[in-house]
C-alpha positions in Angstrom: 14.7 -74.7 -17.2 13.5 -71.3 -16.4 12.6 -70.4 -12.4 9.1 -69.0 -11.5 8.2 -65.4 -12.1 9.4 -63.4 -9.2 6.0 -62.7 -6.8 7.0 -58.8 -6.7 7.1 -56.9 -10.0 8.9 -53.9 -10.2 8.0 -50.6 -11.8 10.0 -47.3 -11.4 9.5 -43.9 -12.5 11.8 -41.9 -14.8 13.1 -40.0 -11.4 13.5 -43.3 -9.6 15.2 -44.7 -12.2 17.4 -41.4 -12.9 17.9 -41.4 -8.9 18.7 -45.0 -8.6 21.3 -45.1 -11.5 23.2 -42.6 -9.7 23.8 -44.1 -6.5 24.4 -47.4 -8.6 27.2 -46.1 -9.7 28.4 -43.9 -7.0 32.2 -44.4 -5.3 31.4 -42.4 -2.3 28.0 -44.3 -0.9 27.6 -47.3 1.4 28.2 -50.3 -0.5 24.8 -51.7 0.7 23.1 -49.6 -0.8 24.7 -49.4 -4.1 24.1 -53.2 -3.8 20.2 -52.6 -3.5 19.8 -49.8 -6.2 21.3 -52.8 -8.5 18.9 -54.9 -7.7 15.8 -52.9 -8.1 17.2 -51.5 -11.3 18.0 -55.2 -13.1 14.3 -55.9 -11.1 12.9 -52.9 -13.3 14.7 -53.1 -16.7 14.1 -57.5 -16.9 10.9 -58.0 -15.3 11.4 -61.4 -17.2 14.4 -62.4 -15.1 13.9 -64.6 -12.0 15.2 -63.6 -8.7 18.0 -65.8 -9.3 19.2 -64.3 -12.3 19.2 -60.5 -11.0 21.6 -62.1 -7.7 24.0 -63.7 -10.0 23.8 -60.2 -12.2 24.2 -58.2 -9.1 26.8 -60.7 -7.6 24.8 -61.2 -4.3 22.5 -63.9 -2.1 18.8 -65.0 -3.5 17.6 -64.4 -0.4 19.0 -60.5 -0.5 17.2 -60.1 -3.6 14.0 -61.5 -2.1 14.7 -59.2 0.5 14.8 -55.7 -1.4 12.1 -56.9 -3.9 9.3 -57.1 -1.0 10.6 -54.0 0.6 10.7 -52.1 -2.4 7.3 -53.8 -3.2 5.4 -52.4 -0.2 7.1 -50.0 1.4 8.9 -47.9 -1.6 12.3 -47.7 -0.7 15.7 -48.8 0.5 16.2 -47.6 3.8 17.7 -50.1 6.4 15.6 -50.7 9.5 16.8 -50.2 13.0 18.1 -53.2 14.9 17.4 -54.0 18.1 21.2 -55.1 18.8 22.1 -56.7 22.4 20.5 -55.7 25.3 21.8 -53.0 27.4 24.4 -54.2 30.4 24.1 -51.2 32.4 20.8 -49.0 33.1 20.5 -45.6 32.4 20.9 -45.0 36.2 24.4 -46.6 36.0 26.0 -44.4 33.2 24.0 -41.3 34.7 26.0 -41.8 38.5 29.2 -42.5 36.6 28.8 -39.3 34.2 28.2 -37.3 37.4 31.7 -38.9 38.9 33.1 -37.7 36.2 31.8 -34.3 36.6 33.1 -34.1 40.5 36.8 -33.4 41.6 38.5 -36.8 42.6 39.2 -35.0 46.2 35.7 -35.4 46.8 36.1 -39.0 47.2 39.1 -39.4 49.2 41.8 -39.5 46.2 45.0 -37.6 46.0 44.5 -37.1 41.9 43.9 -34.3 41.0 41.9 -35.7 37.3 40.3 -38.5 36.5 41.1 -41.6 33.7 38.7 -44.3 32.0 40.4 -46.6 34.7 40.1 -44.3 38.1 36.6 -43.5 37.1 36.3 -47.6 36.7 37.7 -48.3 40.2 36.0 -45.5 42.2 32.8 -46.8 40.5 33.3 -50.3 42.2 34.2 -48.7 45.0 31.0 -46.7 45.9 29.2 -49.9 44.8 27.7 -48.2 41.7 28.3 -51.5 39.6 30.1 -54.8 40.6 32.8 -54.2 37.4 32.6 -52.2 34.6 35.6 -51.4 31.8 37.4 -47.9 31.3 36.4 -48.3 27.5 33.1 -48.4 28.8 33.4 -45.7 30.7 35.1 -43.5 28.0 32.8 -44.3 25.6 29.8 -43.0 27.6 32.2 -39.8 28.3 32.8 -39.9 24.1 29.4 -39.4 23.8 28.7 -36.5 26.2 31.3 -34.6 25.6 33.0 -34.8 28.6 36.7 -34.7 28.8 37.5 -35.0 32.7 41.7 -35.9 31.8 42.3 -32.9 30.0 42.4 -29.1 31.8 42.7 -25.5 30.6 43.6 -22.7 33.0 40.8 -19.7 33.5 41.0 -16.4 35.4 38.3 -14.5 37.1 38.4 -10.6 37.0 38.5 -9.4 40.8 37.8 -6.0 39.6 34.4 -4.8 41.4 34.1 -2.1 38.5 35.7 -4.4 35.9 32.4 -3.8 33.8 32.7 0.2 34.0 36.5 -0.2 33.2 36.1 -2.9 30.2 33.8 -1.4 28.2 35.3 1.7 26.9 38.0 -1.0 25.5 35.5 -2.8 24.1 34.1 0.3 22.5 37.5 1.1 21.0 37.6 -2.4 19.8 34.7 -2.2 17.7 35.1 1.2 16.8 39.0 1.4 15.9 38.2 1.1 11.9 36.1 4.5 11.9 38.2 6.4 14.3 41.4 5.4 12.2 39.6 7.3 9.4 39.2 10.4 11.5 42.8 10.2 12.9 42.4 8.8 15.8 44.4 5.7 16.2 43.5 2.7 19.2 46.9 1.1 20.5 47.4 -1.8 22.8 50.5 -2.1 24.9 52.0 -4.2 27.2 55.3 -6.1 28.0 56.1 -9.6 28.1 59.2 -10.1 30.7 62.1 -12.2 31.8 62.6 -13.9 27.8 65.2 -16.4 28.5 68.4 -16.7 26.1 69.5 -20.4 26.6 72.1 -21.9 24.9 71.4 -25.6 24.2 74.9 -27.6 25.1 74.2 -29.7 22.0 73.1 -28.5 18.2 69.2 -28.3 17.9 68.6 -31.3 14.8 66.6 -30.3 12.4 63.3 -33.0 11.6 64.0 -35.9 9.7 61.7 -38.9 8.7 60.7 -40.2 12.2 61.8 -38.1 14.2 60.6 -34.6 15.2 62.8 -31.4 16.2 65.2 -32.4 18.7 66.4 -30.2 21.6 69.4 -30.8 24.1 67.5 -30.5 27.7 70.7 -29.2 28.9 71.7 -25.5 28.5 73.5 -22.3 29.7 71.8 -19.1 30.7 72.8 -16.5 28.1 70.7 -13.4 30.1 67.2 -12.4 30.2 65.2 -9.0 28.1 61.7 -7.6 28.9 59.9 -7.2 25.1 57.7 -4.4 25.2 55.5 -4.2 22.1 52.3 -2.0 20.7 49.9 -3.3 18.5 47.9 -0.5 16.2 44.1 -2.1 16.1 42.9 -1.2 12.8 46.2 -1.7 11.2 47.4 -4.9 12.6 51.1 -3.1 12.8 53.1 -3.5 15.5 56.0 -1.8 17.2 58.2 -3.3 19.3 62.0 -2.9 21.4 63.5 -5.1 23.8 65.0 -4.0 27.1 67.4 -5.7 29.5 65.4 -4.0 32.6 61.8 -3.9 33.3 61.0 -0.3 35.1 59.1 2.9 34.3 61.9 4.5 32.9 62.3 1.9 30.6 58.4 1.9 29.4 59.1 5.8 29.0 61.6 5.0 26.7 59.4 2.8 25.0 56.9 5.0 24.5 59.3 7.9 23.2 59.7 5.9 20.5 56.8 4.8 19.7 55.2 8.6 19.8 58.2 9.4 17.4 57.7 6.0 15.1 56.0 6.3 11.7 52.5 5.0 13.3 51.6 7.9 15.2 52.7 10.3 12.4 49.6 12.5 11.8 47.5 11.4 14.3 45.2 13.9 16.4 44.5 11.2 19.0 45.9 8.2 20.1 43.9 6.2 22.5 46.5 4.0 24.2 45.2 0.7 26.1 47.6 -0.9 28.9 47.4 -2.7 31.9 47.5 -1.4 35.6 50.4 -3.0 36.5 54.1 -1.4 38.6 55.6 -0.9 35.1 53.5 1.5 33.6 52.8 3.6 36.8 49.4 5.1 35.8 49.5 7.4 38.2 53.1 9.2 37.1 51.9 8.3 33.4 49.6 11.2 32.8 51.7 13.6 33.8 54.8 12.5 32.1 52.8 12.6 28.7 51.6 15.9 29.2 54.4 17.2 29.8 56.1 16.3 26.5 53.8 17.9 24.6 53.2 16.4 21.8 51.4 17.0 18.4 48.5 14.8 18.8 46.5 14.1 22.0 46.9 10.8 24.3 43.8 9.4 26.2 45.0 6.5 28.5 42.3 3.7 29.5 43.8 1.1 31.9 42.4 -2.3 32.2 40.5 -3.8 35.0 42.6 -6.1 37.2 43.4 -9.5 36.5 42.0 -9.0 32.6 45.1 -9.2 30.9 43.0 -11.0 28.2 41.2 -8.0 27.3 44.4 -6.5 25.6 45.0 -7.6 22.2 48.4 -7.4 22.3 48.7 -10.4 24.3 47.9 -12.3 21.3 50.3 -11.2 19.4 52.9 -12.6 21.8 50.9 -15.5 22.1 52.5 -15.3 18.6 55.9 -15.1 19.4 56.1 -17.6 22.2 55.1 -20.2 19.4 56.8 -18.9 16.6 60.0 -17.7 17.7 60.7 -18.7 22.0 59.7 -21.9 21.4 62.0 -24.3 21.5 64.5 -21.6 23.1 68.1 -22.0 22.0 69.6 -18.8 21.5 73.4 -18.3 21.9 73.1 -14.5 23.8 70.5 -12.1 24.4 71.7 -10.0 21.7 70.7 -13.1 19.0 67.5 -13.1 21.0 66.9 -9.6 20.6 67.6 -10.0 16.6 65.1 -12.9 16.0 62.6 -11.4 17.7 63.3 -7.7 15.9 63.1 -9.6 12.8 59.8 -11.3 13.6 58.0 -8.1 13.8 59.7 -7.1 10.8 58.2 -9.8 9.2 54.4 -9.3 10.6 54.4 -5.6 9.5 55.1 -6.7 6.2 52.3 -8.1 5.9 49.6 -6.7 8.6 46.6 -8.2 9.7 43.8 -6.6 12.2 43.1 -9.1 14.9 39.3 -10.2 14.7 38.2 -9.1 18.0 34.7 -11.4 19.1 34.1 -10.1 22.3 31.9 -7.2 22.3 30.0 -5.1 25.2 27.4 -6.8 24.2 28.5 -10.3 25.7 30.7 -8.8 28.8 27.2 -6.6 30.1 25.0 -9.9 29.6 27.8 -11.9 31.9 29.1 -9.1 34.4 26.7 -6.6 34.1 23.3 -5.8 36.1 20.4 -6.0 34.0 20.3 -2.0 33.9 23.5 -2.0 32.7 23.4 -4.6 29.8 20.1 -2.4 28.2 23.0 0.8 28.3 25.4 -0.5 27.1 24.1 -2.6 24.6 22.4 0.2 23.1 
């Protein structure tokens, strides 16, 4: 016997139909809502069929049907509605105080740790009588949400420098500028040295990976020696030139740097701006004089970097590089294998250059370190 006529007719346009056959059909959407578009389709093409009918089609409950029918019917569309869901257990005052433990250095409340878990921040919580118990998922879920990470660190370092603004921007300039100088022969090169690279020889093979089980490394091994890596990076190039030394001196970095002025990289240059850092092992102040006195065929301007900004010199990254790539897990059987792997690495990167993309303009540094003076100069 046939059911009553459903009390909501449905009627859809040719783009509601077009639109609602596609997410009938689709593999990616909520299956809710494929469910609907179904129903309000079968609702449209058999207006005859009783609400029945269309959930034994559709392969869901009557009262689903009855459901989607009316909302179509007044409202136009398919959208679920927000639920009210259990009532909150804590205020917003709670999870506010706890955020801002979070955001405070454990010392502050008597405790040796030096960061905080989902469980300390529970217990200290108790403690100060902000709640009588609480969870550490709780806790980490509120932290989830902001954005707040107070188990995990990253180390920082603050320029000292009180003219680190005055000394930082003609890098930056350089930087940002190394392209068009490069085409007027004038080449930008950052150099520096990364000392004391360990050759230790693991008592036991290093295993290769297998399934389950990652790179294995004896912890146990002999000290082979030590070399200082000294190493230039050509900014608009990406090339690099490097050597490895088994002292770390001024006489040593002179050597270096006879070979690099004698290298392919500064053939046919008329200036090569060299960036380095301050340190004992360049020796700015005998530097200048050296270099003038070989006289060579193209000029050398020398900018030194402010103190404690070691992150303004690009070649850093570049050993950033090695340290992952080759130092890392260190197993090397004598420095002179040490000093092969790491002359074939940079082998390797000049075969295939690629310029570092430098972020850090004067721009930024003048808005953070600079007076407000300064910024409008040297941002123009």
């Amino acid at each position: 016997m046939p059911g009553l006529r459903p009390k909501y007719a449905i009627s859809l346009s040719e783009t509601q139909v077009r639109q609602l056959t596609h997410l009938s059909v689709s593999y990616t959407a909520a299956y809710g809502a494929v469910q609907r578009a179904r129903i309000v389709l079968c609702a449209h093409h058999h207006p005859e069929w009783t609400n029945t009918r269309v959930a034994r089609e559709v392969g869901c409950g009557l009262d689903t049907v009855r459901k989607w029918r009316h909302r179509w019917a007044t409202q136009g569309g398919l959208e679920t509605l927000a639920r009210r869901g259990a009532p909150r257990q804590f205020p917003p005052l709670v999870r506010a105080q706890v955020t801002a433990l979070a955001c405070s250095n454990p010392s502050e409340h008597g405790k040796v740790w030096k960061r905080w878990s989902g469980e300390k921040l529970a217990a200290v919580a108790v403690e100060q009588g902000i709640v009588t118990a609480i969870s550490a998922a709780t806790i980490r879920r509120w932290l989830r949400e902001e954005k707040i990470k107070p188990w995990r660190y990253h180390s920082w370092q603050k320029s000292t420098d009180p003219q680190f603004v005055e000394k930082a921007g003609p890098v930056l300039d350089l930087y940002e500028n190394a392209q068009p100088l490069a085409a007027r022969g004038e080449a930008v090169c950052c150099t520096d040295e990364k000392p004391s690279i360990q050759a230790r020889e693991r008592v036991d093979a290093t295993l290769p990976a297998v399934p389950g089980q990652p790179v294995r490394v004896a912890d146990r091994y002999k000290r082979r020696g030590a070399l200082q890596l000294f190493c230039a990076l050509m900014v608009a190039t990406g090339l690099t030139f490097a050597d490895c030394y088994a002292r770390k001196c001024f006489a040593d970095f002179k050597q270096f740097l006879t070979e690099l002025f004698a290298s392919g990289l500064c053939q046919g240059l008329r200036v090569l701006h060299l960036i380095m850092d301050t340190g004992q092992t360049p020796a700015p102040k005998q530097l200048s004089g050296w270099i003038a006195a070989l006289e060579l065929s193209f000029e050398v301007r020398i900018y030194g970097l402010p103190t404690y900004a070691s992150w303004l010199d690009q070649v850093e990254i570049i050993f950033s590089k090695v340290q992952r790539d080759v130092l890392v897990p260190n197993d090397f059987a004598s420095t002179i294998a040490l000093h092969n792997d790491l002359m074939k690495y940079f082998a390797e990167l000049n075969q295939q250059p690629k310029p570092i993309r430098w972020t850090y303009t004067k721009a930024k540094m003048a808005a953070k370190f600079g007076a407000p003076e300064t910024v409008a100069e040297l941002a123009a």
